[in-house]
C-alpha positions in Angstrom: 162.0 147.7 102.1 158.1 148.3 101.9 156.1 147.1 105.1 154.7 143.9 102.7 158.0 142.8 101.4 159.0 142.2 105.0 160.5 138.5 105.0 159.5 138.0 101.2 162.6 137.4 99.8 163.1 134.5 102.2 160.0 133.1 101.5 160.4 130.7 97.7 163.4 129.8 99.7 161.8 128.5 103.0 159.0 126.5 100.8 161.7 125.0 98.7 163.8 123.7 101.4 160.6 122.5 102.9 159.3 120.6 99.5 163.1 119.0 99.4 162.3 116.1 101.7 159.0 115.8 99.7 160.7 115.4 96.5 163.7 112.8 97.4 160.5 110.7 98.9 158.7 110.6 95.7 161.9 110.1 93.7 162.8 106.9 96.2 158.9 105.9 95.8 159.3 106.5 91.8 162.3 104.2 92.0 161.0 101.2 94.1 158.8 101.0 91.2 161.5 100.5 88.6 161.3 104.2 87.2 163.6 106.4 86.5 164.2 108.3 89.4 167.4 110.3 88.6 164.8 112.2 85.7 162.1 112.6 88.3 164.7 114.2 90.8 166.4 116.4 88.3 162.5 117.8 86.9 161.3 118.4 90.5 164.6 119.4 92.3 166.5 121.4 89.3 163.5 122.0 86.9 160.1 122.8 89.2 162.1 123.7 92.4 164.8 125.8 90.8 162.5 127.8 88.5 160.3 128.9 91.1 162.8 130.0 93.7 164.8 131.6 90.4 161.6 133.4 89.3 160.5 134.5 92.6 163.6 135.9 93.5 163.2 138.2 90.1 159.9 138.8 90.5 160.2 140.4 93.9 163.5 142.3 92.9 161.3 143.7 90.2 158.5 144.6 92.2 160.6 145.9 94.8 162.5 148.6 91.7 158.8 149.5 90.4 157.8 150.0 93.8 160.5 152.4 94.6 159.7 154.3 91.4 162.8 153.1 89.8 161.5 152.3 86.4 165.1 153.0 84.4 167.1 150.6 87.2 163.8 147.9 86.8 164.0 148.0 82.9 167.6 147.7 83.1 167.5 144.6 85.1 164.9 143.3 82.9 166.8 143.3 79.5 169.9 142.7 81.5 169.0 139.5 83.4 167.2 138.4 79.8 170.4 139.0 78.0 172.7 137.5 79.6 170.5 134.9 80.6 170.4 133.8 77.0 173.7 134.8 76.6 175.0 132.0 79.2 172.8 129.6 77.9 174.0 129.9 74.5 178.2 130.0 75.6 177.2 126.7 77.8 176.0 125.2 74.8 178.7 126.1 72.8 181.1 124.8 75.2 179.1 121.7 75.6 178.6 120.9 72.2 182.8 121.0 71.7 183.3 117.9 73.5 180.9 116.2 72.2 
């Protein structure tokens, strides 16, 4: 671990635990006013909160491979992580779209 990267993998996590409380208050707020608040939690908590801890965990594990001069293991992890990525996505909406 490089002297910068020290406590920078807890970091997305540690701001997303403290935006939590911050999102279920303006999903209760959102639904006292007769919106849809199950949407609003699912795009803040699952969508905005889940992308950037997923991303920043990536981003730094990518860094962290380039910054050890491991270029083949960073490129690998790239294509990998973007294949099966898609690859998952497209099985789950496979199975999903059987049952419907």
């Amino acid at each position: 671990m490089t002297a910068g990267s020290h406590g920078a993998r807890e970091r997305p996590y540690v701001l997303n635990f403290l935006l939590l409380p911050h999102r279920r208050h303006a999903a209760c707020r959102h639904r006292r006013r007769g919106g849809r608040s199950e949407q609003l939690r699912l795009l803040l908590g699952v969508g905005l909160l889940g992308g950037f801890t997923t991303f920043s965990a990536f981003s730094l594990e990518m860094v962290l491979l380039i910054e050890r001069g491991q270029f083949a293991l960073a490129g690998l992890y790239a294509i990998l992580s973007f294949a099966l990525g898609i690859s998952a996505l497209l099985f789950g909406l496979t199975v999903m779209r059987s049952f419907a």
